[in-house]
MIKE-277314 format. One record per residue (C-alpha): residue in three letters; x, z, y. Coordinates in steps of 0.1 Angstrom, whole numbers. Layout:
+-----+-------+-------+-------+
| res |  east |    up | north |
+-----+-------+-------+-------+
| ALA |     X |     Z |     Y |
...
+-----+-------+-------+-------+
//
This chain:
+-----+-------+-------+-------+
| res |  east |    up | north |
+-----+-------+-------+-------+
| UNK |  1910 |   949 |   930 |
| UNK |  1945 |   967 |   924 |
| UNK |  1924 |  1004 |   929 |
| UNK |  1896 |   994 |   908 |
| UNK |  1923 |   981 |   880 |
| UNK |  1943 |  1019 |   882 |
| UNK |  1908 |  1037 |   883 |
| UNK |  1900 |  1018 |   847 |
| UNK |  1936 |  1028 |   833 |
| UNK |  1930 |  1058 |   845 |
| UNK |  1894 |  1065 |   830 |
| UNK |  1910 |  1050 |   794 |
| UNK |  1938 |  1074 |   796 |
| UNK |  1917 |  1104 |   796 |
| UNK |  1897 |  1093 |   769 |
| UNK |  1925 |  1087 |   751 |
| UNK |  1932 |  1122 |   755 |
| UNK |  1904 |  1136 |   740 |
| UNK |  1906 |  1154 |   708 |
| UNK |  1880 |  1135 |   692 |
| UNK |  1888 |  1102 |   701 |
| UNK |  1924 |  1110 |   691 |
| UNK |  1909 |  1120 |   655 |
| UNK |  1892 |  1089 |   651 |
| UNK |  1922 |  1069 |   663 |
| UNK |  1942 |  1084 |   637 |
| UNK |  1915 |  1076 |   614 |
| UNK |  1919 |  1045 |   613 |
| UNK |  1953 |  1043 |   608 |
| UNK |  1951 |   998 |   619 |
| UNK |  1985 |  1005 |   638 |
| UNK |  2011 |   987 |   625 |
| UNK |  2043 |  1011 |   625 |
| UNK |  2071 |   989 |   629 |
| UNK |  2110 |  1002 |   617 |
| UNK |  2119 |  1009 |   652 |
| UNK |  2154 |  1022 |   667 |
| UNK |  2131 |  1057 |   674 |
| UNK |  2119 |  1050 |   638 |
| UNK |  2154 |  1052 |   626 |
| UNK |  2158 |  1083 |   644 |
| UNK |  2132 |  1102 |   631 |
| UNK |  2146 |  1096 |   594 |
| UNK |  2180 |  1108 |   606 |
| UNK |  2158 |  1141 |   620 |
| UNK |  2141 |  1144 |   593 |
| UNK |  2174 |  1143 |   572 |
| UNK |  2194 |  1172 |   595 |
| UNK |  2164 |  1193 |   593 |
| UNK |  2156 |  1190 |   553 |
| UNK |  2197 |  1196 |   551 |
| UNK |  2196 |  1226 |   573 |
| UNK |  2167 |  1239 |   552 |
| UNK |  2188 |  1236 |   523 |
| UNK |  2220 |  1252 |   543 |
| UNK |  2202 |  1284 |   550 |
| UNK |  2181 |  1284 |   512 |
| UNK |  2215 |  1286 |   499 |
| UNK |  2226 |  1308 |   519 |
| UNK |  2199 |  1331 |   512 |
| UNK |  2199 |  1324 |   478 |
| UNK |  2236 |  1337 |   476 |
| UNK |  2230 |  1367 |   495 |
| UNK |  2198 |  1375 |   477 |
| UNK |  2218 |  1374 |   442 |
| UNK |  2248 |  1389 |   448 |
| UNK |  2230 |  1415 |   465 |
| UNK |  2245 |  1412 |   504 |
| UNK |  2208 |  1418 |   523 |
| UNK |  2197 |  1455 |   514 |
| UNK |  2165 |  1447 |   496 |
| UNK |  2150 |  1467 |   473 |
| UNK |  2160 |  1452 |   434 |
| UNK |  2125 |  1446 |   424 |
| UNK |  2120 |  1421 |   453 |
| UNK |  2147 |  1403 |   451 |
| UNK |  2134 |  1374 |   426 |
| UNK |  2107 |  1370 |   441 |
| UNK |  2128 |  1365 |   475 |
| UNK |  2149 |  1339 |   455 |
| UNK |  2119 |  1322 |   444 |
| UNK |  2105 |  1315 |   476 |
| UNK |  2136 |  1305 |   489 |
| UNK |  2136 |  1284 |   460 |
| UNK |  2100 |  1268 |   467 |
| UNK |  2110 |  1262 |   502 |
| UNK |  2140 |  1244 |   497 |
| UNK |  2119 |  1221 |   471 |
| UNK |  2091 |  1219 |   496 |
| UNK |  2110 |  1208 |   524 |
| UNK |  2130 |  1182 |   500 |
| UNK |  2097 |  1169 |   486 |
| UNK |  2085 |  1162 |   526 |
| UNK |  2115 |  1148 |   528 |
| UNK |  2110 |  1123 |   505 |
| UNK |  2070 |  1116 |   514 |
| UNK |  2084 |  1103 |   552 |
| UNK |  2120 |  1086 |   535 |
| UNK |  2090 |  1064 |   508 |
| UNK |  2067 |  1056 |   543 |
| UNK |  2099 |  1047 |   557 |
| UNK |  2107 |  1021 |   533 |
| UNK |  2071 |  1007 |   526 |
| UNK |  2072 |   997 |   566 |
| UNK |  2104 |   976 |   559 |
| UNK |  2090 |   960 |   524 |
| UNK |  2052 |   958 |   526 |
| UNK |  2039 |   935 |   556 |
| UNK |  2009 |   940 |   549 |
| UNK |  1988 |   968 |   565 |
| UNK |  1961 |   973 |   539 |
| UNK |  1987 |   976 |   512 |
| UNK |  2004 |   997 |   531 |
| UNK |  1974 |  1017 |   543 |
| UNK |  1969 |  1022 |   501 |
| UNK |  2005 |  1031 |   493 |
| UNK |  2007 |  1057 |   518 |
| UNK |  1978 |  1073 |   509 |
| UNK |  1991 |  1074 |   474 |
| UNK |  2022 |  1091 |   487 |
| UNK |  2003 |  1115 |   508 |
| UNK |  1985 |  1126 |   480 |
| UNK |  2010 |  1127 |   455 |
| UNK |  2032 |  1149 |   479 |
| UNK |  2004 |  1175 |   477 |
| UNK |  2007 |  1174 |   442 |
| UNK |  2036 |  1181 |   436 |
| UNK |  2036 |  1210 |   466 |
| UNK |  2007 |  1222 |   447 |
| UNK |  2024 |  1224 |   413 |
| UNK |  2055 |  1241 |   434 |
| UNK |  2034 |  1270 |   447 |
| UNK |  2016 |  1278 |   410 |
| UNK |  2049 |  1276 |   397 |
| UNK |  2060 |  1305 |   421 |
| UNK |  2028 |  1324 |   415 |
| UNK |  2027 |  1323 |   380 |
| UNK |  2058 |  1332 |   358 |
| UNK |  2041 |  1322 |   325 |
| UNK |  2034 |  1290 |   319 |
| UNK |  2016 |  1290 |   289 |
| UNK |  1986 |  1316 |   303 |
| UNK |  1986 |  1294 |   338 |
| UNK |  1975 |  1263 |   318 |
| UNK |  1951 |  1279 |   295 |
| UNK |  1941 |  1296 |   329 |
| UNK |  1941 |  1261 |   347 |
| UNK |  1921 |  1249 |   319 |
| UNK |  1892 |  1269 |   322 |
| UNK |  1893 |  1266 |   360 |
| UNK |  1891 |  1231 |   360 |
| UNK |  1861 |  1227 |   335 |
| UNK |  1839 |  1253 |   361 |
| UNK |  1857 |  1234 |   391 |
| UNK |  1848 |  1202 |   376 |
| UNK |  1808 |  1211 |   367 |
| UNK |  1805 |  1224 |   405 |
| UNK |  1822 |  1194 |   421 |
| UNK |  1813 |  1165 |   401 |
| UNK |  1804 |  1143 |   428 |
| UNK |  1838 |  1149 |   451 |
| UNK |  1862 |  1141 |   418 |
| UNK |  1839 |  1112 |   414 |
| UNK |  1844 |  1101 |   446 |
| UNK |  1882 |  1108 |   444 |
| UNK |  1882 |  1088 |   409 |
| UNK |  1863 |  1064 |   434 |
| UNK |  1895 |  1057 |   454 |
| UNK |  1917 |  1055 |   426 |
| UNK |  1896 |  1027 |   416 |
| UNK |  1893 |  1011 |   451 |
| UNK |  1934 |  1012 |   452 |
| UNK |  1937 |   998 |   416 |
| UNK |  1909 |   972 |   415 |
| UNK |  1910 |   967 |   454 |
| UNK |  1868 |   955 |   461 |
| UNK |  1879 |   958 |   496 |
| UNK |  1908 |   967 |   515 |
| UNK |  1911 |   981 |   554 |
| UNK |  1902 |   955 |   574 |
| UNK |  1879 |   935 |   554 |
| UNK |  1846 |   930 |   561 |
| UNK |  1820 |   943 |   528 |
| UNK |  1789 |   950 |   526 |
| UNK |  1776 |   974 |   502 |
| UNK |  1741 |   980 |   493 |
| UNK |  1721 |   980 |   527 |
| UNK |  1754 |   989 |   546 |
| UNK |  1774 |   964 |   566 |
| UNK |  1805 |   962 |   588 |
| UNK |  1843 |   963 |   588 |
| UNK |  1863 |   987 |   570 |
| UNK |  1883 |  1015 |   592 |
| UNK |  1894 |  1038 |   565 |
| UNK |  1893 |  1046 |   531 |
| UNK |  1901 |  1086 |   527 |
| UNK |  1901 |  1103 |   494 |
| UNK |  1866 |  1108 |   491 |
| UNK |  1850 |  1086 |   516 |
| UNK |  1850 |  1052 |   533 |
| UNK |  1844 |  1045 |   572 |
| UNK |  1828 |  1020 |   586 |
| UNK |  1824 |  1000 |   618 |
| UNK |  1786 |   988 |   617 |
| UNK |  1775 |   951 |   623 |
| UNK |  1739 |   940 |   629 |
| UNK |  1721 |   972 |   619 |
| UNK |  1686 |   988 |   631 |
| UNK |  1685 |   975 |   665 |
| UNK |  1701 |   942 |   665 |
| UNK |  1693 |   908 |   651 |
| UNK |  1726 |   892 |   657 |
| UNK |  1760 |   895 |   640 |
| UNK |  1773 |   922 |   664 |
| UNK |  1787 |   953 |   667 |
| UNK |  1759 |   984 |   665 |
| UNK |  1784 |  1010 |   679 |
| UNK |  1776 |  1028 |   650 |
| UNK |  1800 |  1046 |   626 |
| UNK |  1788 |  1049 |   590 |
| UNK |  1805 |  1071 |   564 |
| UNK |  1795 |  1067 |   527 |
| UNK |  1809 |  1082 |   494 |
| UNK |  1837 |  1060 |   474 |
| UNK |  1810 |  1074 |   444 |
| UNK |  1795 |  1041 |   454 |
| UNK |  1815 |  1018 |   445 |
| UNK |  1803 |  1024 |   405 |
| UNK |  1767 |  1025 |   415 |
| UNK |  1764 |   995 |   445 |
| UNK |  1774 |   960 |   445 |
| UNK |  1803 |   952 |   470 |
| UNK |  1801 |   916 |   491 |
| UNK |  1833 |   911 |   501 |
| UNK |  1834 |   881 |   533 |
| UNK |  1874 |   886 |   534 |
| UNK |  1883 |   875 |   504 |
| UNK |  1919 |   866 |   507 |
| UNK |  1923 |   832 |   493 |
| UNK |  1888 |   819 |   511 |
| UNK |  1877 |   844 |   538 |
| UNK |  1850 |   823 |   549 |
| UNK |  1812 |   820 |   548 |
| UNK |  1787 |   795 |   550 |
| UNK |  1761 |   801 |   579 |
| UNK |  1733 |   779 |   599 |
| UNK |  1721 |   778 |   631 |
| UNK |  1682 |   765 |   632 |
| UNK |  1657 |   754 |   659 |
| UNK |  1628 |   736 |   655 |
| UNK |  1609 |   699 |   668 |
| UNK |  1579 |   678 |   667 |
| UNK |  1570 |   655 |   641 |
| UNK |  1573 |   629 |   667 |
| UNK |  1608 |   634 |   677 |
| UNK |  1638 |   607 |   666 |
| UNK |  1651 |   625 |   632 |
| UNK |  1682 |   597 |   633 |
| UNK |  1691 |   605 |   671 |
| UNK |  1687 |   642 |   665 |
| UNK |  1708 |   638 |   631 |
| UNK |  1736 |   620 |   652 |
| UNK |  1737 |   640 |   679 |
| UNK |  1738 |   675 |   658 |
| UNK |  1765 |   663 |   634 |
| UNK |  1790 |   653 |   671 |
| UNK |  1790 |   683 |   683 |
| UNK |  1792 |   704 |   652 |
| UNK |  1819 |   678 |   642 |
| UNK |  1837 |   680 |   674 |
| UNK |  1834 |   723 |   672 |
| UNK |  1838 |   733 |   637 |
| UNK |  1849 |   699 |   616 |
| UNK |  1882 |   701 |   617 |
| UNK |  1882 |   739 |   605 |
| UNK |  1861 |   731 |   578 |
| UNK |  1873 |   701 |   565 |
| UNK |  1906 |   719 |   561 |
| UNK |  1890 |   755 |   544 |
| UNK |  1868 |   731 |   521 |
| UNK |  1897 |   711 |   509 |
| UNK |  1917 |   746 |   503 |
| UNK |  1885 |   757 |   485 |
| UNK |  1880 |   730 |   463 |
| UNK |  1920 |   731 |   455 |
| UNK |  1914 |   776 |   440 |
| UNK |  1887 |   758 |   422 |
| UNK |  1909 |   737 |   403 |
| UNK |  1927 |   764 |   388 |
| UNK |  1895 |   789 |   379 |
| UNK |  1869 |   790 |   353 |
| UNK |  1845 |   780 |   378 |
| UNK |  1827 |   744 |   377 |
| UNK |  1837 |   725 |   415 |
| UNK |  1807 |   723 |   428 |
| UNK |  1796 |   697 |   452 |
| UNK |  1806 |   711 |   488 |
| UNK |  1804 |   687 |   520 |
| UNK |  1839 |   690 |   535 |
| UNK |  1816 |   688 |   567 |
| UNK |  1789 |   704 |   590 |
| UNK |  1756 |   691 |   572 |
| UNK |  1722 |   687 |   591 |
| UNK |  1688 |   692 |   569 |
| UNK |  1652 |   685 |   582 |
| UNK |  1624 |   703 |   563 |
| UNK |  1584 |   706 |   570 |
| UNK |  1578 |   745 |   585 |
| UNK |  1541 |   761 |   582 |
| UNK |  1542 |   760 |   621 |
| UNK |  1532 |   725 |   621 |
| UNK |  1569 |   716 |   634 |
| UNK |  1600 |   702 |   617 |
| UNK |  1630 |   727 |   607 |
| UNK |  1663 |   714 |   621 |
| UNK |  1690 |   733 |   602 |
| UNK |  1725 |   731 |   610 |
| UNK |  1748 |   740 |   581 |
| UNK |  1783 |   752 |   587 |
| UNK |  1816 |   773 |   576 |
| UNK |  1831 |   802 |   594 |
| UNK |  1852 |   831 |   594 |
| UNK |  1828 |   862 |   595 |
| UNK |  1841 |   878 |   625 |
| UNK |  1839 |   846 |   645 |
| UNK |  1802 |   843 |   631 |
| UNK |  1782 |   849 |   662 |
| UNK |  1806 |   839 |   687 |
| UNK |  1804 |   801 |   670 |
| UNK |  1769 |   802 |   664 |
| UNK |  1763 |   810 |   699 |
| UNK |  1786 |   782 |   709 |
| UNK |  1772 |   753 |   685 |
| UNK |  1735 |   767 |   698 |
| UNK |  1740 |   764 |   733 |
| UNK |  1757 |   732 |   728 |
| UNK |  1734 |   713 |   709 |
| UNK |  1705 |   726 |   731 |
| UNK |  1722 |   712 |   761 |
| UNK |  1724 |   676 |   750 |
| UNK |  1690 |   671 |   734 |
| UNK |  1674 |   680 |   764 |
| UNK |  1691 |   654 |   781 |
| UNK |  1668 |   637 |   762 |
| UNK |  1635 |   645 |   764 |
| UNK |  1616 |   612 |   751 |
| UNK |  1639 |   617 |   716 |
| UNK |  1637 |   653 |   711 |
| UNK |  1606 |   673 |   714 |
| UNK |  1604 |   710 |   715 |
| UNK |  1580 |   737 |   710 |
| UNK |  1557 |   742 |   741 |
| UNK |  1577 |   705 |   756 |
| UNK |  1553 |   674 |   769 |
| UNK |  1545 |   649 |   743 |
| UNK |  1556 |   618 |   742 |
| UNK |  1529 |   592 |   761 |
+-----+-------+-------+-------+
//
């Protein structure tokens, strides 16, 4: 038992250290980076190096002026400026991991942070971005005007990236779904991985190939562009992140509606009431406070009979669940309920069972 246990540790560590499944790990960026002691450390790193860079900018920068380094007199402001643009690029990176830092101790939680840092990340490349055309180009003036005319042909030829980057401005502002959350949008369906600049990643449910409320094994990219043209459903919704799902099987005409009633509402009592009872209550109290009319909502697991075109009798079992428990529970109440009505075969008749004499 012991070998077989080491020789399955040992398989997951080299597939950890694969390159792809590395990237995608990092993709998903679902680790919660707590302010450790080696945390700490790194800041204090990152503080020595950025003042080192400084140190030797400086120093460079004082040689450079006062003409210590033999270097030709044309080149020497151009040497200062990139001295110049390093020292402000290595205090700008310094200031991307010391914000990080802090949103670790602040923000708990990781779909916020997720968002925040991604803001950071890209705000850092900004500003690196505005360092460099600052060091290219002297006149400021002609760079804009220059700027200008680059960003109306830029724009034309990538209209569909900056609308997917406007995309995720929206998505961090308006926040239709967050990492983590379960959405579906359009025919898509799964649980958010990662929300980059110009793209979302999903981990497929259901899909082609099953019927169930399972994991596909699929990954499925799609264009934040989306989220103006498709409607989002969001099942994570943070104040109720809950649905409303049946499970349904079917009997004869001549079965004992009352008995199966009884029965049914037990054991979905007995598995999901208690749950229920409390997320309805919570439900109807958010209702109180909205624009929206309280509807009437059983605070418990309902059962409904209806006539089916098969010549049998519907049995529906209506419950509420979290949507990552959904088929796990289903599967549960199914097996459940099948188990004790056919303990009681003159009551309950099945498809393709004996009828009653």
């Amino acid at each position: 038992m012991d070998v077989k246990k080491e020789s399955e540790e040992e398989a997951i560590k080299n597939i950890l250290k694969e390159e792809k499944v590395k990237k995608a790990l990092t993709e998903t960026d679902l680790a919660k980076e707590g302010v450790s002691p080696s945390g700490r450390k790194n800041i204090l790193l990152l503080i020595g190096y950025t003042i080192v860079v400084f140190l030797i900018g400086g120093l460079l920068y004082y040689l450079l002026e006062y003409r210590i380094i033999p270097v030709s007199e044309s080149y020497i402001p151009l040497g200062q400026k990139l001295v110049f643009g390093a020292m402000m690029i290595a205090f700008v990176l310094f200031l991307n991991r010391l914000l990080k830092q802090i949103l670790m101790r602040k923000i708990n939680d990781r779909a916020s942070e997720y968002n925040f840092k991604s803001l950071i990340n890209l705000l850092t490349f900004l500003l690196i971005f505005l360092i460099a055309v600052s060091l290219i180009f002297s006149n400021w003036y002609a760079t804009m005007v220059s700027f200008g005319v680059v960003s109306l042909i830029l724009g034309l030829a990538l209209q569909n990236p900056l609308t997917s980057l406007f995309g995720w401005i929206y998505l961090l502002i308006r926040k239709p779904y967050e990492v983590g959350d379960r959405i579906k949008i359009g025919n898509v369906y799964g649980d958010v991985m990662n929300v980059g600049y110009f793209d979302t990643t999903l981990w497929e449910f259901g899909g082609d190939y099953l019927s169930g409320d399972h994991p596909s094994g699929k990954i499925i990219r799609f264009s934040n562009s989306k989220i103006f043209s498709e409607y989002v459903v969001n099942y994570s919704w943070p104040l109720f992140p809950f649905i409303w799902s049946e499970v349904k099987f079917y009997v004869s005409y001549t079965s004992d509606f009352d008995f199966i009633s009884l029965t049914v509402t037990e054991i979905a009592e007995k598995e999901v009431g208690e749950a229920m009872l409390r997320r309805v209550t919570r439900l109807k109290k958010i209702l109180e406070d909205s624009m929206v009319q309280e509807l009437e909502i059983k605070e418990k697991p309902s059962v409904i009979f209806s006539a089916h075109n098969n010549t049998w009798i519907e049995v529906v079992v209506r419950f509420l669940v979290e949507p990552k428990n959904l088929g796990p529970t289903k599967s549960l109440l199914f097996t459940h309920i099948m188990k004790k009505l056919k303990q009681h075969p003159d009551k309950v008749i099945f498809p393709n069972s004996p009828a009653k004499s």
